[in-house]
N, C-alpha and C positions, 0 to 999 in steps of 0.2 A: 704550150699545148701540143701534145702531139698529131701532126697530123696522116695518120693514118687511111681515113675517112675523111674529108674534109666535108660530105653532105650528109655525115650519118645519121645525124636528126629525122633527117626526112626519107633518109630510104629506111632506117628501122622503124619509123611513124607509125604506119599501117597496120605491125604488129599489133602495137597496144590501143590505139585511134583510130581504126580503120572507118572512113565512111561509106565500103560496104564491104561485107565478107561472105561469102560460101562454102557451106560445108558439102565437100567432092567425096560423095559415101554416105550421103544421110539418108539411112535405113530405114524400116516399116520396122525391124527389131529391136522392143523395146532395152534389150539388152546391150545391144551393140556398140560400139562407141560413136559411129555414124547415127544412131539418132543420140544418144544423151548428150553429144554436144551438138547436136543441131535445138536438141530441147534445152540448152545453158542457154543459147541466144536467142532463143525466140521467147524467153519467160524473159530476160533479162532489157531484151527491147519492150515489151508490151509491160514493161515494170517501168521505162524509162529513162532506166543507167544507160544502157545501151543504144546509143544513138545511130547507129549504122544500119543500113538496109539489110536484110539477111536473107539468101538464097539457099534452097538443097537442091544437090545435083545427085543424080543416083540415074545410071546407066538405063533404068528399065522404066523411068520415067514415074508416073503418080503423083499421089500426094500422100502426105503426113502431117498431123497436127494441124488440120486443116490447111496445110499450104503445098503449092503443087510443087513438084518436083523437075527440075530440068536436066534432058539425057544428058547432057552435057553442058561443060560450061562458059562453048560457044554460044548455045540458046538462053542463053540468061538475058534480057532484056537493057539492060544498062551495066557499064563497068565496073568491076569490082577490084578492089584493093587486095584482100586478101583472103585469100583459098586454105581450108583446111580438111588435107587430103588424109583419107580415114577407107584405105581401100587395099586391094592383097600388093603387096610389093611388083609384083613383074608388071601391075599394069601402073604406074607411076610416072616412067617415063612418056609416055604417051599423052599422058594427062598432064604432064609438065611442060609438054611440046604444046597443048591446045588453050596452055596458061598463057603462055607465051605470047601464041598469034593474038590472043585479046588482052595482051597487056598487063596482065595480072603485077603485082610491084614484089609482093612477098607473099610465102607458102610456109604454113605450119605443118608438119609431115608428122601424124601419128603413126601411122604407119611403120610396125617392127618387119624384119625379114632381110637385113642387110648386111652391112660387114659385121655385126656382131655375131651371125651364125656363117660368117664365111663369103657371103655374097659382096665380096668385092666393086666386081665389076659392073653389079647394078646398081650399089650406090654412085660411083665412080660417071656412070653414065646422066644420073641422077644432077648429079654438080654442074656435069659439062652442058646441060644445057639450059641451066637455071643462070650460067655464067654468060648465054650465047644470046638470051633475051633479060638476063638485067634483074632477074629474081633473086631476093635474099631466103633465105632458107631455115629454120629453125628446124633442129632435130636432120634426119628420121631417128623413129625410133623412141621418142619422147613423149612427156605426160602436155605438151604444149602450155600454154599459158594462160593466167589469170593477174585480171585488172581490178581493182577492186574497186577503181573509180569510175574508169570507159564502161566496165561490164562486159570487156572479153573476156571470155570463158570455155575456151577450150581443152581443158580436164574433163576424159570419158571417165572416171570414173564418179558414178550416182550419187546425188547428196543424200538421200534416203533408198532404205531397204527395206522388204516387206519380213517380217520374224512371225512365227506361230503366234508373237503376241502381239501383232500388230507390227504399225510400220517403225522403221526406227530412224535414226540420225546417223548416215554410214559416213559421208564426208563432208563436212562444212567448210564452208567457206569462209575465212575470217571476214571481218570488217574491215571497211578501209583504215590505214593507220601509215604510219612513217618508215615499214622498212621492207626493203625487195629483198626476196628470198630468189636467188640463181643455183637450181640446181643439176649435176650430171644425174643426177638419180631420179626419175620419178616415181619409185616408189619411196622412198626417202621423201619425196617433195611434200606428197600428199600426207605423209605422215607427219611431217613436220607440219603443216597445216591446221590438220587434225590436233594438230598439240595446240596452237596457236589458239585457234576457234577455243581451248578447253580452258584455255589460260586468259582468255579476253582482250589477245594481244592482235594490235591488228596490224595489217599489212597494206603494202603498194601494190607490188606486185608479185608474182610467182612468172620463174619460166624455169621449164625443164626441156634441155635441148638434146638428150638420149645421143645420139650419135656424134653430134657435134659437126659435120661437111661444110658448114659457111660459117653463118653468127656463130662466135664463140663468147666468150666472158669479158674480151678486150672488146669487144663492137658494142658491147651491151652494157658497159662500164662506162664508155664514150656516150652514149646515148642517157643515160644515167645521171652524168654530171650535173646535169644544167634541169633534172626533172624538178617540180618544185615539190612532188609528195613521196621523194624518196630521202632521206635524211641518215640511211648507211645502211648497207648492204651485204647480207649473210651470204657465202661462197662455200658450196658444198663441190670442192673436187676429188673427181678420182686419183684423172690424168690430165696431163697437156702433151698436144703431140708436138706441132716444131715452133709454136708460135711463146714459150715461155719467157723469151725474153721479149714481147710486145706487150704482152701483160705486166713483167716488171713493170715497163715505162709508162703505158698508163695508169697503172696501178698506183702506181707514186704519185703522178699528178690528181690522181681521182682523192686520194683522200689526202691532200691538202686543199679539198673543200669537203669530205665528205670522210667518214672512216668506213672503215671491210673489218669484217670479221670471219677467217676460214675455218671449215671443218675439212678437212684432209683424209679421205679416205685411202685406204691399200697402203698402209705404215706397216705393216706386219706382214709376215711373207706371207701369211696365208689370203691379207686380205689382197696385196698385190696379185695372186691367183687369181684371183675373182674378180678383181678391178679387170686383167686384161681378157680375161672369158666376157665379162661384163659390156666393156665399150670397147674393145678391141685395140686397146693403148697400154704401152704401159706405165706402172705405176711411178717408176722412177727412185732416187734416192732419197728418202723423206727428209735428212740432214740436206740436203741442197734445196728442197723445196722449204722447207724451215725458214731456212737462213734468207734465203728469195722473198719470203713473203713478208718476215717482218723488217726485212730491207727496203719494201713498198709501204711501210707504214700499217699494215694489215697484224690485228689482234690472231690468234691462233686460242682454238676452241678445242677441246678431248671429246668433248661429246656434244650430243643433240641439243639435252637440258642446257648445257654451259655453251653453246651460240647463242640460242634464243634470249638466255640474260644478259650475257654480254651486249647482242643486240638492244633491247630492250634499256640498258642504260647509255648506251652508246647516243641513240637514235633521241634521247628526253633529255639529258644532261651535259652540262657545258665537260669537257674534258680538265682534269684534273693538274694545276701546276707542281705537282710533287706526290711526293708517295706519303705522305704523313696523312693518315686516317681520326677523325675524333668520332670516338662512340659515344653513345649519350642513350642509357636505357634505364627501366623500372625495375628489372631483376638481376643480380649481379652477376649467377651461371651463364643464361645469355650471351651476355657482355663478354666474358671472359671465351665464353666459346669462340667468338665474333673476335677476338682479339689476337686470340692464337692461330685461328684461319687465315686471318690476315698474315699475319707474319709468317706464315708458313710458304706463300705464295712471293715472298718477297716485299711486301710494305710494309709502312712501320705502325704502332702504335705509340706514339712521345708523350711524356709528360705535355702538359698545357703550360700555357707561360705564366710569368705572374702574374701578368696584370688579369691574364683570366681566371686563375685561383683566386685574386682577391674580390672580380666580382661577384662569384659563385658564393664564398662567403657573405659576401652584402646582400645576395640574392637569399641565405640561411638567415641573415640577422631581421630583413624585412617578412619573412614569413613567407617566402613566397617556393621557394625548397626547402624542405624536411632537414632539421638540424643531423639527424642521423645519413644522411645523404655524404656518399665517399666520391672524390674529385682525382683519384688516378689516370682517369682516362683507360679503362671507360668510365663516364661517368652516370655512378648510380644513384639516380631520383630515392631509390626503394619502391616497395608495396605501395609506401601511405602517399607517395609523388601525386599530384592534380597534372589537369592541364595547363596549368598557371606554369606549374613545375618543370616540366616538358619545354616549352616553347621559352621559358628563362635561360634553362639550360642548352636547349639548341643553338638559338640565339650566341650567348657568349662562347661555345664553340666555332659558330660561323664568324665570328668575331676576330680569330683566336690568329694570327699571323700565323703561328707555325702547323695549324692544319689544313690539308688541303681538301678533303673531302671528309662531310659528314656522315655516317650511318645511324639512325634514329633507329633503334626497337621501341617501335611504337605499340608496345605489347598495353591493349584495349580490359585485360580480364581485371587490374583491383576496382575497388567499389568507388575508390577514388577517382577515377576515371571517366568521363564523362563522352556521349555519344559527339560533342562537337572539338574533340580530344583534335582530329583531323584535319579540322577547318582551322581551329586556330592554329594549328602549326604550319600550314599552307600557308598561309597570311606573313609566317616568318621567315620561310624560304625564302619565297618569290620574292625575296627586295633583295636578293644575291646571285651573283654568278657564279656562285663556287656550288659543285654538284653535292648533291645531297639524294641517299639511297636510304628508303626505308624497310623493314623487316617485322613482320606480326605473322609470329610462327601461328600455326594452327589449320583445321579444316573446316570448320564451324560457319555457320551462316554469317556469325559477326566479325570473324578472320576476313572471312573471303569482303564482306562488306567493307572494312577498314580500310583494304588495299583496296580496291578496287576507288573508292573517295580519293586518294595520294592520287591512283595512276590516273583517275578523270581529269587532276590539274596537273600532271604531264612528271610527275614525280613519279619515278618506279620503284614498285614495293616488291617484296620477295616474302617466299614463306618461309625461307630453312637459311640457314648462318652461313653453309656452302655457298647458296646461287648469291647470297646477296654481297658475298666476299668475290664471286668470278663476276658480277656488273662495275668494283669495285676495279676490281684487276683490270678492264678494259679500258675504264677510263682515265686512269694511271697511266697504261702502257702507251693508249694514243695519246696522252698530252707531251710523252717525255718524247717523242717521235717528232710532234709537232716545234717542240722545243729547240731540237734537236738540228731543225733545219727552218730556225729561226721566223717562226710565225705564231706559233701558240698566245701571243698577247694581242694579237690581231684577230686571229680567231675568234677568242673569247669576247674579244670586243664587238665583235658583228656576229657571236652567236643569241638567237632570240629562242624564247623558251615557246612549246606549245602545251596549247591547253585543249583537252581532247572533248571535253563536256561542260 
């Protein structure tokens, strides 16, 4: 275990657990980011989740939302854990100074105006004295963080907007769920969120650390390991400034309990432009960051959609002891699409053994699969398949020695198919540790319904043949990693499934 941090548990605590925080700039503006994250924690405490006492400080004193305001956050009346300062840059240090004399632990810094437009020296100021009393720092510069189980909630930007037609759903907040989203980006963050919420995927945690001056991805990794409602972790970077190889080494030890999934921005010269205008770092050699990260064990993502599945199967299913896939669906295009995606990515699709071709036929002779039913792998039920047919032929797939991961097209539309199609194949998973991904393309009320039954008992469904081939790829790549440095049988062994509903 590296140690780094030898008490990072308890000096990052406060972020995510604080028993009391203050918002330093909670405004009378219902626009400002100073009140809608003073208004995330005071809905969120008088809702429950949020147990921590909550203070606003605002220079000119009053009240808002019926609670008064203190000019500062020496007059706060008892101590507070963590501050989140939501005010013009030049007056930050000052207000980090008056953190200080009252002990503050850790400061969430919304606050843009810093080295990213050149202000150096006021960030720089900024550190040295957050180093001088003992304060951890997240951002400046960033979207701050969300918990989705504490119910800190420090994203200014508004869950609803008001439209000529009414009010509407501008950013939501996922549900609590199994996986923390770290990212440099906050607007990337909240949109990925946004996608999350739209997908019904739910989340631990959100942080977006904008400038990056203290906590970085390795403190927050550390802190990470031992959470019990984080189960892997999506990594959106730009850059890393000198600390790249601290991150290797915890990175390595982090997912041999836990797997990462990265999205790499600034791979192109163009986006490298923008990454170093962006955070004021630069992007680096993408071939060396490559190479770095799946040498930590870390999945590598092309895009938004392909983390979020990755994560998504990563986070619900056991990791994969080989690249051999069995498909098993109702229509044979499907399959065959699902087959070739596959191997295009580098996994295999093999014949099945014999012993499982000759149950599949005993499963034809008993009536229980359609005699017209073909056993290549994929294998196709047909149209006229039941649920009988389904959960026979999954079954002797999961059965099957030489595959290591199932994909089910659990395609809901023949007439043959019956609404508890779902539940009885649920029923034939869950007695295996070998992962299993399902796929019912569609947009339909009874699409979105099908999947969403799989993902309630912690199986992840996908609508299209790509995402459900990149959750496919994840867990392939982390079990050969885990293989690799000899634990993957141990793993597996102490990996436990959840069940979300």
């Amino acid at each position: 275990m590296p140690s780094f941090y030898p008490d990072i548990h308890e000096e990052l605590r406060p972020f995510f657990n604080p028993r009391s925080i203050a918002v330093i700039g909670a405004s009378r503006h219902p626009s400002s980011p100073g009140y809608i994250i003073f208004q995330n924690l005071i809905e969120n405490a008088k809702r429950g989740i949020l147990k921590a006492k909550v203070y606003g400080v605002n220079i000119k004193g009053g009240e808002i939302l019926g609670h008064r305001l203190f000019k500062s956050i020496k007059d706060v009346p008892s101590s507070v854990e963590h501050v989140v300062i939501a005010i013009p840059a030049k007056f930050v240090p000052s207000v980090m100074e008056e953190c200080g004399e009252v002990r503050v632990k850790v400061a969430t810094i919304i606050s843009g105006g810093f080295s990213e437009i050149g202000n150096v020296e006021l960030e720089k100021e900024v550190l040295r004295i957050a180093k001088k009393y003992r304060i951890r720092i997240i951002g400046p510069n960033g979207l701050g963080i969300y918990d989705a189980y504490s119910g800190v909630d420090t994203i200014f930007i508004p869950t609803y907007k008001d439209t000529d037609e009414g009010r509407k759903l501008n950013m939501p907040r996922p549900k609590p769920g199994y996986i923390t989203f770290l990212s440099q980006s906050g607007a990337l963050g909240d949109a990925v969120l946004d996608y999350m919420w739209g997908e019904d995927i739910g989340i631990s945690k959100f942080v977006s650390w904008g400038n990056k001056i203290d906590v970085d991805e390795s403190d927050l990794l550390l802190y990470l390991m031992d959470d019990e409602t984080t189960r892997v972790v999506i990594l959106y970077i730009e850059a890393l400034k000198d600390n790249g190889r601290k991150l290797i080494e915890i990175g390595t030890e982090f997912s041999r309990k836990k797997p990462i999934v990265i999205l790499k921005g600034g791979i192109t010269e163009a986006g490298a432009r923008a990454t170093y205008s962006h955070t004021a770092s630069l992007a680096g050699n993408i071939k060396i960051y490559e190479t770095a990260f799946k040498a930590m064990g870390a999945t590598l993502a092309s895009n938004i959609i392909e983390v979020v599945d990755m994560a998504k199967a990563l986070a619900y299913q056991p990791p994969a002891q080989g690249r051999n896939i069995g498909i098993v669906t109702n229509g044979g295009g499907p399959g065959i699409v699902v087959a070739d995606l596959a191997e295009r990515v580098g996994l295999r699709v093999p014949e099945l053994s014999k012993e499982t071709l000759q149950l599949l036929k005993e499963h034809v002779k008993n009536g229980l699969i359609p005699s017209i039913a073909t056993f290549s792998n994929p294998i196709d039920i047909t149209g006229t398949g039941t649920d009988e047919s389904y959960t026979a032929a999954t079954e002797a797939v999961l059965e099957d020695s030489r595959i290591d991961l199932v994909i089910v097209l659990a395609f809901h539309h023949p007439p043959t198919i019956s609404k508890d199609m779902p539940v009885k194949l649920i029923k034939v998973i869950r007695d295996y540790k070998k992962p299993v991904l399902i796929m019912d393309m569609g947009s339909t009320d009874m699409s979105a319904w099908v999947r969403k039954k799989f993902e309630d008992a912690g199986i992840p469904a996908y609508s299209l043949p790509y995402r459900v081939v990149a959750g496919a790829r994840a867990l392939v790549e982390y079990g050969e990693w885990l293989r690799k440095k000899g634990i993957l049988a141990k793993y597996i062994e102490n990996w436990h499934p959840v069940i979300l509903n």
